[in-house]
C-alpha positions in Angstrom: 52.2 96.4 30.3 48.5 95.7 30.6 47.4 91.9 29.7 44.7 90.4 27.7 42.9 89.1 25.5 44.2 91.9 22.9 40.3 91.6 21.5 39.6 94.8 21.5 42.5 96.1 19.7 42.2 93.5 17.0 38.9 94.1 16.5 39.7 98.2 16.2 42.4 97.2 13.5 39.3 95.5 11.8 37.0 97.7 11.5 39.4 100.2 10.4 40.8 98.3 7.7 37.2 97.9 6.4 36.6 101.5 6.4 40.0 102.2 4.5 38.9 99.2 2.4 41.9 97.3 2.9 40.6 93.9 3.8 38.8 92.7 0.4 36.8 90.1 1.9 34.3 91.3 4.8 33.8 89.1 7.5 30.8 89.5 9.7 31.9 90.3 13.4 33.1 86.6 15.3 30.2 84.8 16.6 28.2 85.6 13.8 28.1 83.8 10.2 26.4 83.5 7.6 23.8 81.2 6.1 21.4 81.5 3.0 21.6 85.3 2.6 20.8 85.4 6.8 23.4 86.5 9.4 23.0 84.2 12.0 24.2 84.2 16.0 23.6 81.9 18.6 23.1 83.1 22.0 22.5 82.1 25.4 19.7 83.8 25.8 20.8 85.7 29.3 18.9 88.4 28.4 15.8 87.7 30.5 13.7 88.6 27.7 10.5 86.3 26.1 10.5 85.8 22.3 8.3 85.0 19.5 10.0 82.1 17.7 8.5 82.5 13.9 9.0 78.7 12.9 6.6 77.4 15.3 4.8 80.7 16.6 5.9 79.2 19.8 7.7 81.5 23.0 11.5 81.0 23.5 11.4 81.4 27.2 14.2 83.4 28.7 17.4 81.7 29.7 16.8 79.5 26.7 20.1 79.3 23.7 18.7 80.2 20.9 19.4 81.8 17.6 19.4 85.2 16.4 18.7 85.6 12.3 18.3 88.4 10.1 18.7 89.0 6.3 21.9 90.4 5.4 22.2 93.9 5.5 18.9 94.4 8.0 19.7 94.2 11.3 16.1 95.7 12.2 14.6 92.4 10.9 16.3 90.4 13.2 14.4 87.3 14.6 14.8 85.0 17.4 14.0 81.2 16.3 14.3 77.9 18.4 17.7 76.4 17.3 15.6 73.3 16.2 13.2 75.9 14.4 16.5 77.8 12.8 17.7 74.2 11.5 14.6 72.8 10.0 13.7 76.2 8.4 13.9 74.6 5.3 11.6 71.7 5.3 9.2 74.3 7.5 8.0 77.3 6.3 7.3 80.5 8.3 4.4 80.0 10.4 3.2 83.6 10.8 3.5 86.3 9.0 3.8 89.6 10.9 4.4 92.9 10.3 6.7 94.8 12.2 4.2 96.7 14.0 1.8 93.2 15.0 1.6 92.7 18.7 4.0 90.0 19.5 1.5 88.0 22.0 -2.2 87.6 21.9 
C-alpha cells in the first residue's frame, strides 16, 4: 500500500463534494484565506520573478515572501504586495492606479 500524505485524495474528495454541492460552506483551497472581500496567500516568492508591489509602487525582488491578493471571485486581478504593504493597506491607500494593460516598469 502506497504512503503519504493522502493530500491529494482529500483534496479530490473536496472538490467533488463542492461540485455535487454537498459541503454548504466553501472553503478556499489550504493556504489561502480570506480577508475583506480579498483571497489572500502568502508565498515564498521562489518563483524568480520581479513584482510591482501596489502599496508602495515599490519592486518585490525575487526570492522575497510576499503576499498574493485578489478580490474574490477574480483570480485575473491578482496582485503581489509587500507583506508590510498587505498589512497596512488600510491606513495606506493604493498608490497607483493601473490598468491591466499599463507597463509594469518605467
Amino acid at each position: 500500500m502506497p504512503r503519504g500524505s493522502g493530500r491529494s485524495a482529500k483534496r479530490a474528495a473536496a472538490l467533488d463534494a463542492l461540485k455535487s454541492g454537498d459541503d454548504d460552506v466553501v472553503r478556499p483551497p489550504v493556504g489561502e484565506q480570506v480577508e475583506d472581500g480579498f483571497v489572500v496567500r502568502h508565498v515564498s516568492g521562489a518563483s524568480g520573478k520581479a513584482y510591482r508591489c501596489p502599496g508602495c509602487d515599490q519592486e518585490v525582488r525575487p526570492a522575497t515572501p510576499h503576499v498574493v491578493a485578489w478580490p474574490e471571485g477574480q483570480p485575473d486581478d491578482r496582485r503581489h504586495w509587500h507583506t508590510a504593504c498587505w498589512s497596512a493597506r488600510d491606513r495606506r491607500g493604493v498608490k497607483v492606479q493601473r490598468s491591466k494593460n499599463a507597463p509594469r516598469y518605467g
